[in-house]
C-alpha positions as CSV (number, residue, x, y, z in Angstrom):
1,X,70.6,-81.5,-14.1
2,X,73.6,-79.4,-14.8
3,X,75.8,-77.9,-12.3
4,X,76.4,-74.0,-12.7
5,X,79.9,-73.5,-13.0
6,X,82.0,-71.9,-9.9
7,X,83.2,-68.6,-9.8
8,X,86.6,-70.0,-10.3
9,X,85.9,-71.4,-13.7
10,X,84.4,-68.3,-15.1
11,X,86.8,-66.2,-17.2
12,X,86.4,-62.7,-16.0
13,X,88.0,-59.2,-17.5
14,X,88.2,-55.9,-15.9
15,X,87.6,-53.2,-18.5
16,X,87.7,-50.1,-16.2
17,X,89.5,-49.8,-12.2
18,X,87.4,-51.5,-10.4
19,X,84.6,-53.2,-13.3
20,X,85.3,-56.8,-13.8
21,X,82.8,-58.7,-16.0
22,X,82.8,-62.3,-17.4
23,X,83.6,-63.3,-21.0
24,X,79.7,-63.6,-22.0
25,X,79.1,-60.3,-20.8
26,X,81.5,-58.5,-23.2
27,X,79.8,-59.8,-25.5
28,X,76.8,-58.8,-25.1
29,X,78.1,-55.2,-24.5
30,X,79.4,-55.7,-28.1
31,X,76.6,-56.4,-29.2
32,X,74.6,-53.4,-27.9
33,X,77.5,-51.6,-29.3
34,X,76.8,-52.7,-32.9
35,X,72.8,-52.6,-32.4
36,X,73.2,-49.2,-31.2
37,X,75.6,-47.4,-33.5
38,X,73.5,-49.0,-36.5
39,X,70.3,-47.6,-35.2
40,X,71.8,-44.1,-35.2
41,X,73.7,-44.4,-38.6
42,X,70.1,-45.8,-40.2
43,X,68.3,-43.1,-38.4
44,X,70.3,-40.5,-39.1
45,X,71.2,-40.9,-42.8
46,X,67.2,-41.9,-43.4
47,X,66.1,-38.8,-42.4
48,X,68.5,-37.0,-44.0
49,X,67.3,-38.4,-47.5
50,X,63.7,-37.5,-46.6
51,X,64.7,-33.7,-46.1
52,X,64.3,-33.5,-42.3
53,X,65.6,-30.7,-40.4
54,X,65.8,-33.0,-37.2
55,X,68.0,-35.8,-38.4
56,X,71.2,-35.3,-36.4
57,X,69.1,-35.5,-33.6
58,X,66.9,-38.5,-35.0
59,X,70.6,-40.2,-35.2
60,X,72.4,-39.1,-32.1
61,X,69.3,-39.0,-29.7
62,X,67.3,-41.9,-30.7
63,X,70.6,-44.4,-29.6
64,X,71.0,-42.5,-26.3
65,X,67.7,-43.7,-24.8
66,X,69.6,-46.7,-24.5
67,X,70.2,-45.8,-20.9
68,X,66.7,-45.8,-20.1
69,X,66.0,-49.2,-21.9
70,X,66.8,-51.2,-25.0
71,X,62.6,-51.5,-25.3
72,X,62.9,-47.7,-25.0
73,X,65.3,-47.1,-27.8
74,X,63.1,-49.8,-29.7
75,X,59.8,-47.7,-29.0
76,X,61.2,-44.3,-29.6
77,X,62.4,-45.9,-33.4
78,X,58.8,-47.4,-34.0
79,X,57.7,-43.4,-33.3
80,X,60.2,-42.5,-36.0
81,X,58.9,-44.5,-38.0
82,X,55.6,-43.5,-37.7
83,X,56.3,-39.7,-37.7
84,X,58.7,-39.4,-40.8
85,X,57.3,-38.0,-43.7
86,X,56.6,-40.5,-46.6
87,X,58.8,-40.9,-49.7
């Protein structure tokens, strides 16, 4: 069984006054940063090519649900996909 490893041996950052995170944590907010600005660049630059009136917001909304929820950023992009006109 392995032993979890003490707060002492866990390399920890603080990004902001007052936010420390561990290494492992960064990241996964890096990540999230790369998932989320891809989304928006696809999304945006998609519904460009297929004429839409709406892709700005397609591309700068769609990533901001974030906050609610990756699974609600990943739902909102399935609707997109469903909605946009066909090629």
């Amino acid at each position: 069984m392995s032993v979890p490893p003490s707060t002492l041996q866990v390399s920890t950052y603080e990004i902001l006054p007052g936010v420390v995170v561990a290494r492992d944590e960064l990241w996964l907010l890096f990540a999230l940063a790369v998932l989320w600005a891809t989304v928006g660049r696809w999304l945006y630059r998609d519904a460009k090519a297929r004429g839409s009136e709406w892709a700005w917001q397609w591309g700068f909304g769609t990533p901001l649900t974030v906050v609610a929820g990756i699974d609600v950023m990943l739902l909102v992009v399935v609707i997109y996909l469903l909605l946009r006109d066909s090629e």
